[in-house]
Structures are given as structure tokens and as C-alpha cells.
C-alpha positions as CSV (number, residue, x, y, z in Angstrom):
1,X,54.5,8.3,71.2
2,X,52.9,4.5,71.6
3,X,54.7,1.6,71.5
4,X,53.8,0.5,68.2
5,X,54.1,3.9,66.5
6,X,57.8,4.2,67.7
7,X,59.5,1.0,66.8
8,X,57.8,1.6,63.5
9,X,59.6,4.6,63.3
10,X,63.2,3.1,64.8
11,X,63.0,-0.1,62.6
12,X,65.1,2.0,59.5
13,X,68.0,2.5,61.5
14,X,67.2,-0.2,64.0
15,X,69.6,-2.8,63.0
16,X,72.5,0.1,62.0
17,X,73.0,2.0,64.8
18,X,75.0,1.5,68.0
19,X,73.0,-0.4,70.7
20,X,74.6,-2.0,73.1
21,X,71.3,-3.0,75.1
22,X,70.3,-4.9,71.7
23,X,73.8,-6.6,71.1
24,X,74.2,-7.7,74.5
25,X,71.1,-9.5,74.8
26,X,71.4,-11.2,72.1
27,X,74.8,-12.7,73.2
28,X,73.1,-13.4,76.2
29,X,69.9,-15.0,74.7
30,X,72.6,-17.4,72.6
31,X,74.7,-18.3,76.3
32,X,71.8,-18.9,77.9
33,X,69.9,-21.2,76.1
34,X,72.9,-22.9,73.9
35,X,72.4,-26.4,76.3
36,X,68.5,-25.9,76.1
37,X,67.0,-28.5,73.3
38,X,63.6,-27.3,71.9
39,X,61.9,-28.4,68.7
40,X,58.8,-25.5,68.5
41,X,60.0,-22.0,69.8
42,X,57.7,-18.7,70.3
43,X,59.3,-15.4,69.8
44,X,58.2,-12.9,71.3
45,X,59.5,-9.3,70.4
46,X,61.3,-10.8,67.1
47,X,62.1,-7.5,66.1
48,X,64.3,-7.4,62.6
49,X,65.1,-10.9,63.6
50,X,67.8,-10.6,65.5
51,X,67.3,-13.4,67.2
52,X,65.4,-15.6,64.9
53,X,68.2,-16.2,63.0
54,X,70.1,-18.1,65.7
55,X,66.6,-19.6,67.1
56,X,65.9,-21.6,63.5
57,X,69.3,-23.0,63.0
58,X,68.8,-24.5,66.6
59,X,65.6,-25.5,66.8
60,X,62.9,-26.6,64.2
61,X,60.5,-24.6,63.4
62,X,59.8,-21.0,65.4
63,X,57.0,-18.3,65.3
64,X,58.4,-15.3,65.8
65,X,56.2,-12.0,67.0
66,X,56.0,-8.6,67.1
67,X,54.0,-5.7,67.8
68,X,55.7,-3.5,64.9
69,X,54.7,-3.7,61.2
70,X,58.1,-2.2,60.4
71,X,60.2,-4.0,62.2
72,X,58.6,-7.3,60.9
73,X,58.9,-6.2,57.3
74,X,62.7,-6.4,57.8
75,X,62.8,-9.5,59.8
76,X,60.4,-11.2,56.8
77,X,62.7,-9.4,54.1
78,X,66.2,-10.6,56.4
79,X,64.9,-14.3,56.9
80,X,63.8,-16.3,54.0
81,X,62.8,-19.8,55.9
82,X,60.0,-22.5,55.8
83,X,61.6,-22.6,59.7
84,X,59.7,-19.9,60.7
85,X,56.6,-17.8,60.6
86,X,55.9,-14.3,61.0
87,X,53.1,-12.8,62.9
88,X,52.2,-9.6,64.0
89,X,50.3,-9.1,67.3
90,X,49.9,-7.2,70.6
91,X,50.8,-10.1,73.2
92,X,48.8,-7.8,76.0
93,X,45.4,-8.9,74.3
94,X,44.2,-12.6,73.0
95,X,47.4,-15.2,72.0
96,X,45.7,-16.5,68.5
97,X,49.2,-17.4,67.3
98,X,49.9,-19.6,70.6
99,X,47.6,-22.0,69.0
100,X,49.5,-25.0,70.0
101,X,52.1,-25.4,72.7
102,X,55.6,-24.8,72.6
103,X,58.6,-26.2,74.1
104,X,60.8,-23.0,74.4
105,X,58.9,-19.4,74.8
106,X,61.3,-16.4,74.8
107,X,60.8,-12.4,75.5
108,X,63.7,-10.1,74.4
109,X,63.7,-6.8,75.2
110,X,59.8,-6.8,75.6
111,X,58.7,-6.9,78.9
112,X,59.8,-3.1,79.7
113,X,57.2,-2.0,78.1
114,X,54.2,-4.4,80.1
115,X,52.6,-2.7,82.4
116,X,50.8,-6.0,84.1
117,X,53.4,-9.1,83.9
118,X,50.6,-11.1,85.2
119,X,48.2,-10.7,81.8
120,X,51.6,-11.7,79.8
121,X,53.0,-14.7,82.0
122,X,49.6,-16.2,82.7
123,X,49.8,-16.3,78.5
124,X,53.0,-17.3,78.1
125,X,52.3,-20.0,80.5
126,X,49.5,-21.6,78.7
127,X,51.6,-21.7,75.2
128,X,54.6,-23.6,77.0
129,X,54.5,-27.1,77.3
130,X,54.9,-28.9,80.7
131,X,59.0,-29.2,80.8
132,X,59.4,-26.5,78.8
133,X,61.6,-23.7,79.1
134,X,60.6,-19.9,79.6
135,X,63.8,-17.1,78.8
136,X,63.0,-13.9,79.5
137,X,66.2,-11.2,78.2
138,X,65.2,-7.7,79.9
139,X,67.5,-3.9,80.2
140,X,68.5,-4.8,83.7
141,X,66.5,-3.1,86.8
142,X,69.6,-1.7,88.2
143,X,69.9,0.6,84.4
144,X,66.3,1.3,85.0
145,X,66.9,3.2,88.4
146,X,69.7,5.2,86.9
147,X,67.4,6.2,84.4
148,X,68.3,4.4,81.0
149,X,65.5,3.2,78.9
150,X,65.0,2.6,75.2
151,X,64.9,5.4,73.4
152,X,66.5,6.6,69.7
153,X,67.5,9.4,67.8
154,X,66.0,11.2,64.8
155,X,66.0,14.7,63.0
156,X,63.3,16.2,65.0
157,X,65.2,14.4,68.5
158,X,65.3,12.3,70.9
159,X,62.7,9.7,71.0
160,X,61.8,7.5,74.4
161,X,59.3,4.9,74.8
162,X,57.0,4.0,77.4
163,X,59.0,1.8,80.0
164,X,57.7,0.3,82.9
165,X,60.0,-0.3,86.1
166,X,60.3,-4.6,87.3
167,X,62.1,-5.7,90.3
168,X,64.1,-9.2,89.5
169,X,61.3,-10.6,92.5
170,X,58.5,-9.1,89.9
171,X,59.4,-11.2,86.7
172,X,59.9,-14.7,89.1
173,X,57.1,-14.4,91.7
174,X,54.8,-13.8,88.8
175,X,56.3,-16.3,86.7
176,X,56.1,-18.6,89.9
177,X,52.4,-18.1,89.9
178,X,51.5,-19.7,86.7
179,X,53.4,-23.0,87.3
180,X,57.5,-22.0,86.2
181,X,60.6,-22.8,88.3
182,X,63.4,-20.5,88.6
183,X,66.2,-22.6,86.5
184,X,68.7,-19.9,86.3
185,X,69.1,-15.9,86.8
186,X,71.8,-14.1,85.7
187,X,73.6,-10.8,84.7
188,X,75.4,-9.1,82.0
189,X,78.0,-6.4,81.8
190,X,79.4,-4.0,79.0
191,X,82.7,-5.2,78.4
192,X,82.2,-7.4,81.0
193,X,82.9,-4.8,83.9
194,X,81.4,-6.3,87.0
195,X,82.2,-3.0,88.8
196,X,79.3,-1.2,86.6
197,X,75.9,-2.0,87.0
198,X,74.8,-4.6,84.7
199,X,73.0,-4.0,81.3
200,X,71.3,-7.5,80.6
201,X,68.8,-9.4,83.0
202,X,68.4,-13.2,81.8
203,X,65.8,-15.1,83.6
204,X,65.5,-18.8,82.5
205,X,62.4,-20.3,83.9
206,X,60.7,-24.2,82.9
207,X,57.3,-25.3,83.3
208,X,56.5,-28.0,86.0
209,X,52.8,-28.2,85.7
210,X,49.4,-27.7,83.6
211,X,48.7,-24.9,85.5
């Protein structure tokens, strides 16, 4: 099933049912960038807006995007706000809602499914402003090589999506490429069990040149 085709289908029960990949990076998306001051945010992988919520009370205005018309119908329907704006989009081809740049770029839960990093962080560079910050929120690595992905139930079964394996070195060498600094890396547990291997990958990058 593509991408788009199956978060269409999981939006209904998307913000109902138990996911503790969803919950905990969103918890980690509000710990990481609670000290980080931004004005203009970009959104990538909005989703039913479980993000966006926290991301327009914080900042001042944020475009929030997604690949799934479903998914943005709830967000739109969840989040009534002249704060934000809603587009739909596929962020592999041409960034038309990057028309300006922003001080704060974020990926949640997205890059999983990106089979070239390089064609996305090239973008994402060029829509973040020089000393602004790039968060990337990711299912850990480690959860990858033990074979979780995201995937969701319905009456016919069990549905997985396409997922794509990145090393930690992956997301910051490319990232390093188009002109971010590493600021900060780190992990996140269920129930905060450091003896597990960790659920959440937080990556929090800024933007030291034009480049």
C-alpha cells in the first residue's frame, strides 16, 4: 500500500488508538524545543495536528504539511487558527509552500518513509533561515533493527508501511552537508526504561550558513 494511500486509510482511528511511537514524540518534540524561540515554523508531517497545536501557541504563525488528504482534514477540522495554514504536499518533489524562509523547520515521524535524505535535507535547508533551528523526531534505529515499523490495524489486518532504515550518522552527515550543526542528539524510552532500547530519536540541528 503507498504512503499516501495508508495514512489516508489510518487517519479515522489515528488519533484513538494506542501509539506509543506517536505519543512519545510528541513529548519529545515539546522537551526539545521548549528553550528554542521561533516566530515562522514549517511542519512537516502535521498529521491530525498533533503537534500543531503546541507549535502555534509558541510560535507565531506555522505551515503545517502533510502528504495525507485524510489526515489533514482532521488536523483543519481539530485546529481552527489564523496561526496556521494547511497544505498538502509530497516534500520528496518541489517545496512550493517553502516560499519564504523559516526560522524553525521540524520532521515528526516522517523521515522513515524517505528513501533519499539528501533530496529532503538539501530542501529543508533552503526553507530555514541562517540561525535557524532544524528538529528532526524519528522511531529510533535501534526499533528499526528489531523490526518495528509503523504499521495499524483494520478488519481485513494488519497494515505496514513502507519504511526505510537510517543510521543516527545518516540523518547528521547529510544534514551536515547542506550547512546544519549538530546542536543536540538525544533518546527516548517507554516509561523511561533506559535498559530497553529506545523508541524516540530527536535530532536538533541549526543553520550556520547560506548554503
Amino acid at each position: 500500500m503507498k504512503i499516501q494511500e495508508a495514512y489516508d486509510k489510518w487517519a479515522g482511528q489515528y488519533d484513538a488508538s494506542k501509539n506509543r511511537t506517536r505519543d512519545l514524540e510528541a513529548h519529545a518534540l515539546k522537551k526539545e524545543l521548549a528553550n528554542i524561540a521561533f516566530q515562522n515554523c514549517l511542519e512537516i508531517g502535521c498529521g491530525t495536528g498533533k503537534n500543531t497545536e503546541w507549535l502555534i501557541k509558541k510560535g507565531k504563525h506555522v505551515t503545517a504539511v502533510d502528504f495525507s488528504t485524510e489526515m489533514l482534514t482532521r488536523a483543519k477540522n481539530k485546529i481552527i487558527s489564523d496561526k496556521v495554514c494547511f497544505r498538502q504536499a509530497d516534500i520528496t518533489e518541489e517545496w512550493f509552500f517553502a516560499e519564504k524562509p523559516f526560522d524553525l523547520v521540524t520532521f515528526s515521524l516522517v523521515l522513515e518513509h524517505i528513501k533519499d535524505l539528501d533530496n529532503v535535507l538539501q530542501k529543508a535547508s533552503r526553507a530555514t533561515s541562517p540561525g535557524g533551528h532544524l528538529y528532526i523526531g524519528e522511531l529510533h534505529p535501534y526499533k528499526q533493527y528489531l523490526g518495528t515499523k509503523a504499521r495499524f490495524e483494520t478488519e481485513e489486518g494488519r497494515v505496514e508501511l513502507t519504511c526505510f532504515n537510517h543510521h543516527i550518522s545518516d540523518f547528521t552527515q547529510s544534514a551536515q552537508g547542506y550547512g546544519f550543526s549538530v546542536v543536540d542528539i538525544n533518546e527516548y524510552f517507554d516509561g523511561d526504561d533506559r535498559g530497553e532500547a529506545p523508541r524516540i530519536l530527536t535530532i536538533l540541528l541549526r543553520k550556520d550558513s547560506a548554503k
